[in-house]
C-alpha positions in Angstrom: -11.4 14.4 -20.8 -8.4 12.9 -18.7 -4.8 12.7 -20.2 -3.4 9.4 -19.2 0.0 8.7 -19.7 0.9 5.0 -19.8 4.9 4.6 -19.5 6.0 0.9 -20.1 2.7 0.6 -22.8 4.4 -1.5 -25.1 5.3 -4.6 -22.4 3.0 -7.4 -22.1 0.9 -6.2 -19.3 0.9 -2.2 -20.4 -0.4 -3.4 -24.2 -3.5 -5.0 -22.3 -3.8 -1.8 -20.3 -3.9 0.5 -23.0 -6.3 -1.5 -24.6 -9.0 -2.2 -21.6 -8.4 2.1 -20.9 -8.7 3.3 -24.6 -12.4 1.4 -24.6 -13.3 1.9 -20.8 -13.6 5.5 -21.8 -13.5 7.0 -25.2 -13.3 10.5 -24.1 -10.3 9.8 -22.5 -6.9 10.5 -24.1 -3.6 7.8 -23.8 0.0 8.3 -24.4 1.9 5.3 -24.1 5.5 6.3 -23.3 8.2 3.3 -24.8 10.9 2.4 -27.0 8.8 0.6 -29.1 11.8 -1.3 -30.5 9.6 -4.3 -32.0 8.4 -2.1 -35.0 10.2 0.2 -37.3 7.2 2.8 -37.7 4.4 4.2 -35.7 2.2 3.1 -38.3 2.6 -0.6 -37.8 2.0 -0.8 -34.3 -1.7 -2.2 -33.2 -1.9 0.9 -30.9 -2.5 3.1 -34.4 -6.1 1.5 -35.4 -7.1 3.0 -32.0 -8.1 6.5 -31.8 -7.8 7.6 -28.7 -4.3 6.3 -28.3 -1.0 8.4 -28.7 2.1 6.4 -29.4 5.3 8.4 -28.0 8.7 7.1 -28.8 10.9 7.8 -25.8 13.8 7.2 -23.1 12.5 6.6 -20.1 15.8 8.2 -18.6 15.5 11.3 -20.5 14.2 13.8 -18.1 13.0 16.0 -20.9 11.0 13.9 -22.8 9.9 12.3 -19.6 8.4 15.7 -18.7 7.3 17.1 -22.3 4.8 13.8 -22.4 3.8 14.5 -18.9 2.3 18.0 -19.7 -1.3 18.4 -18.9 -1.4 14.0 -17.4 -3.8 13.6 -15.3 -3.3 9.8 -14.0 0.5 8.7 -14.6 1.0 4.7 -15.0 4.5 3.3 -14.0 5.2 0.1 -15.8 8.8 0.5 -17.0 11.4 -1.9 -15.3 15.0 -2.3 -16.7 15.5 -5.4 -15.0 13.8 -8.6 -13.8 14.6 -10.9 -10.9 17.4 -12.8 -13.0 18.9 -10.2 -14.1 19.0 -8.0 -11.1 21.0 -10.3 -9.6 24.1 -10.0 -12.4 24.8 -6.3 -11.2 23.0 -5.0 -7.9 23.7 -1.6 -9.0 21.2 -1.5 -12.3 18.2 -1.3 -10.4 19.7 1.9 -8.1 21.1 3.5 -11.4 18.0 3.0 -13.4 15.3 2.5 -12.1 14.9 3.7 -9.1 16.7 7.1 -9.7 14.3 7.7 -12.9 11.2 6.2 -10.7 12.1 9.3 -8.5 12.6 12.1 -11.6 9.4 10.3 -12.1 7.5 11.7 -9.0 9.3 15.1 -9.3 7.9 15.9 -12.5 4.4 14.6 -11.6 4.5 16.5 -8.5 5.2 19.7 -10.8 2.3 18.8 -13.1 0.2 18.5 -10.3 -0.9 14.5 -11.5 -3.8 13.3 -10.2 -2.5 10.1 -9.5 0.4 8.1 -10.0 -0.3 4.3 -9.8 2.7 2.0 -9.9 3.0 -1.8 -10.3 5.4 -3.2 -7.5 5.7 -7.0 -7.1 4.1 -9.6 -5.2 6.1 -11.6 -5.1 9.7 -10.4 -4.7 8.6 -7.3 -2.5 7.7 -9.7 0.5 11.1 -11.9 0.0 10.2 -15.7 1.7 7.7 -14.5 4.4 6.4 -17.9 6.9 3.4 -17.0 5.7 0.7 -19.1 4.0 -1.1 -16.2 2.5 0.7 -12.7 2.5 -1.1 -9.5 4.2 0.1 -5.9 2.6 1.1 -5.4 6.4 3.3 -8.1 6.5 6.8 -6.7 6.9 8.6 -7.0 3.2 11.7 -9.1 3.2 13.1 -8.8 -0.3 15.9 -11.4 -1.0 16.5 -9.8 -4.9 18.0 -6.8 -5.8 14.5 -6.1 -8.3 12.5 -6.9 -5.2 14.4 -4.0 -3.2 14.3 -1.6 -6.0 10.6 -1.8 -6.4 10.2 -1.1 -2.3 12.5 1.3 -2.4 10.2 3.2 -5.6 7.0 2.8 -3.6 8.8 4.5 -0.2 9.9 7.0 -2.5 6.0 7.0 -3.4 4.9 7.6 0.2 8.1 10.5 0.3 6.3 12.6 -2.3 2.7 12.2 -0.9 3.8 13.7 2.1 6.1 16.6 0.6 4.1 17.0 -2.3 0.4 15.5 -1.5 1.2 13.5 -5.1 -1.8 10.9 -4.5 -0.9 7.5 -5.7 -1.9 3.8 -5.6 0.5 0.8 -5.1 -0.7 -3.0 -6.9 1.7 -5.6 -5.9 1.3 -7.7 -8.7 1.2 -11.5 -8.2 2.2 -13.7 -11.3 0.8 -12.1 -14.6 0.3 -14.2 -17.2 -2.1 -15.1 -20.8 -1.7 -14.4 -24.6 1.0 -11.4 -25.3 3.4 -12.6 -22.6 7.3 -13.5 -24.5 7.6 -17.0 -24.3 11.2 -16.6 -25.4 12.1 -14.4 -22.2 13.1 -15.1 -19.0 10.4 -13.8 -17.1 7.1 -16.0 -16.7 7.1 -19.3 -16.2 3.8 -20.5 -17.6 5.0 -19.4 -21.3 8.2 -20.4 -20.8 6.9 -23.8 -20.1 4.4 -23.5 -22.7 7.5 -22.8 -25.0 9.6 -26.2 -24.1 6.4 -28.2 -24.3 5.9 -26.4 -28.0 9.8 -27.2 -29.0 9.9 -30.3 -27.0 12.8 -29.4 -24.5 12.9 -30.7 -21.4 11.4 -28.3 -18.5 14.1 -27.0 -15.6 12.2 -27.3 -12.4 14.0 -25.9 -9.0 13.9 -28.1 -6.0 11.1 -31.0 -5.9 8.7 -28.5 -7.9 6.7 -27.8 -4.4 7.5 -24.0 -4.6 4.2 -21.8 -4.4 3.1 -19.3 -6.3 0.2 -17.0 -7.0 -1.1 -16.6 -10.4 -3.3 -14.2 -12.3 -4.8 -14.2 -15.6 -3.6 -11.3 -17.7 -7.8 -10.3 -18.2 -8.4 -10.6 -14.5 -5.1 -8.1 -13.6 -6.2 -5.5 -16.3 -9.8 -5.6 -15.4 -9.3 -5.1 -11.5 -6.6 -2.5 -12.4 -8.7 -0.2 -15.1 -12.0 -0.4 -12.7 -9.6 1.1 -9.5 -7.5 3.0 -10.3 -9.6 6.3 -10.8 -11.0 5.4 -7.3 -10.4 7.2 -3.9 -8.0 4.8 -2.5 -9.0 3.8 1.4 -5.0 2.5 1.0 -2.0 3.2 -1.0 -1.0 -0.4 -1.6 -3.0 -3.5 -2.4 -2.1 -6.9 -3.6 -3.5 -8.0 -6.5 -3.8 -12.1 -7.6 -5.9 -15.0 -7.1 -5.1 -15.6 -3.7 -5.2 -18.8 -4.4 -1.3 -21.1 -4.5 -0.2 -23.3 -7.0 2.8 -25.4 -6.7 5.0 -25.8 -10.0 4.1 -29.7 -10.4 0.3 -28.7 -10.7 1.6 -25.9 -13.2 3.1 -28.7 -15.1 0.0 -31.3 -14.4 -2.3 -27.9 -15.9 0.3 -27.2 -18.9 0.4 -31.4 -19.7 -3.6 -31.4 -19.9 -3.8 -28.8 -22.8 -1.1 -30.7 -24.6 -2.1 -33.9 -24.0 1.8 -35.0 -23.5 4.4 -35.6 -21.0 7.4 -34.0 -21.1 11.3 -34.8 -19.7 11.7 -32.5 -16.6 15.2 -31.8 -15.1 15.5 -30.9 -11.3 18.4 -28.7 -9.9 19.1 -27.0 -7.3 17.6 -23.9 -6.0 19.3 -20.3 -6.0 19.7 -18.3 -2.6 17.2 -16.0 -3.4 14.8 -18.1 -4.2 11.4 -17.8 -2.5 9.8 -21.2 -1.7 6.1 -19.8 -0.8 4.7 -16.7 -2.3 0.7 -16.8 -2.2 -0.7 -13.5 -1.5 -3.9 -12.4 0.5 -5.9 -10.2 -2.0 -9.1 -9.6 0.6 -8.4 -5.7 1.1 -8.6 -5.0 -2.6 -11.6 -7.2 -3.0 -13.5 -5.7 -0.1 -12.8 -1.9 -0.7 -13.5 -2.2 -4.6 -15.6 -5.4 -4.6 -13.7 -6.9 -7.6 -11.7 -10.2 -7.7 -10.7 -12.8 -10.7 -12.9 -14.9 -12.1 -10.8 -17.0 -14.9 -9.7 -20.4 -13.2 -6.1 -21.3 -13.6 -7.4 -24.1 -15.9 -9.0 -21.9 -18.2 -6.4 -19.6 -18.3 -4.0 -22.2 -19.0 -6.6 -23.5 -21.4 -6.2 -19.6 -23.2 -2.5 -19.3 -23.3 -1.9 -22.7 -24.9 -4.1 -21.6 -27.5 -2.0 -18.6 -27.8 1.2 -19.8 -27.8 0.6 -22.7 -30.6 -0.7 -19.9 -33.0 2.4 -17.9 -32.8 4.9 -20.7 -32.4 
């Protein structure tokens, strides 16, 4: 029996994650680590009806209950993130005071523990910065524009720090664009929800530029699959990127969204930030061909999925 310990468990992307490892292997034990702030009791939450899962209320820059969870862990999963891209950029100095010093407490304590293996989701797309780069190699040399782009390079140097003083093993995904059912499509993160929600409420959609930006998006299903059926592998690599491979421009993302719901919508065109990257599409051909596993929902279908989603809960 492994002890997994799942901090960040109760975000869009770890609730999937908990799910797909509490049924991947029954014998296996999960503690998801989070504030859980959306329910008032334990006994509420969705994680309760499954057996195998342990819900721990806890703050993620507490040292002490960082370490009393991480007793006995055998693989470590690092999903918590105080900030996003937007708001990074308010105050440079939350992503040093947060999460990068608690990244490294992190590592300290799993080194003590002697984890197994520590696997971290970096980013995609804000790691690289805008690379002149059609399709973006893990070799190519990172150019992050955002404050949350440097803070999540800065964790996974940090990473390599404590394999080499420590021998802590771990395993990097650089995480194209997540999205599906689950995903807050009242945040500010995610533009495919986000969307979904104006074209739901009938506002009109805020497109950067011309709309020709690229990105790279995955399917929430695809992400969790490729994650829970690696992870426990030897790693050839510490880092991999981890998407379709495949780029999208927001006008097709638009075209996509219009087809499910069967209406046009008023757009609105300003101007691009500084920090905006015009082209991120990433190259996902070293994960594929060391763990022979790629995506297999279309953007259409996935599009298809979320709309379905989002109407439901609107």
């Amino acid at each position: 029996m492994n002890k997994i310990v799942v901090f960040g468990g109760d975000g869009f992307i770890g609730r999937h994650l908990v799910k797909r490892l509490a049924s991947y292997n029954k014998s296996n034990e999960i503690y998801v680590f989070d504030r859980f702030s959306t329910y008032q009791t334990d006994s509420g939450h969705p994680f309760k009806k499954i057996n195998n899962v342990q819900i721990v209320r806890g703050n993620f820059f507490n040292r002490d209950e960082v370490n009393d969870v991480l007793k006995g862990a055998t693989y470590v999963f690092h999903l918590i993130s105080s900030t996003n891209p937007a708001t990074s950029q308010n105050d440079p100095l939350i992503d040093i005071d947060t999460n990068i010093r608690s990244s490294v407490e992190l590592f300290q304590l799993c080194a003590e523990h002697k984890v197994k293996k520590v696997i971290f989701f970096s980013s995609g797309g804000t790691v690289y910065g805008d690379i002149d780069s059609k399709m973006i190699r893990e070799d190519s040399a990172p150019q992050p524009l955002s404050p949350y782009g440097i803070g999540k390079l800065t964790i996974e140097h940090y990473l390599r720090y404590f394999k080499h003083t420590h021998n802590l093993n771990y395993i990097v995904y650089r995480v194209a664009n997540p999205y599906g059912p689950g995903q807050n499509i009242y945040g500010k993160q995610g533009v495919i929800p986000i969307f979904m929600h104006r074209y739901i409420t009938h506002e009109p959609l805020t497109i950067y530029g011309d709309g020709a930006m690229m990105r790279d998006y995955i399917y929430i299903d695809d992400l969790i699959s490729m994650v829970s059926e690696s992870y426990d592998k030897q790693n050839k690599n510490e880092v991999y990127n981890i998407g379709n491979g495949k780029g999208v421009n927001i006008n097709e993302l638009v075209t996509a969204i219009e087809a499910c719901s069967q209406y046009a919508i008023d757009k609105k065109h300003i101007e691009s930030p500084s920090t905006y990257i015009q082209n991120s599409v990433l190259d996902t051909s070293l994960f594929t061909k060391e763990f022979n596993l790629k995506p297999t929902i279309s953007l259409e279908e996935g599009i298809k999925r979320t709309w379905d989603y989002v109407k439901e809960i609107k």
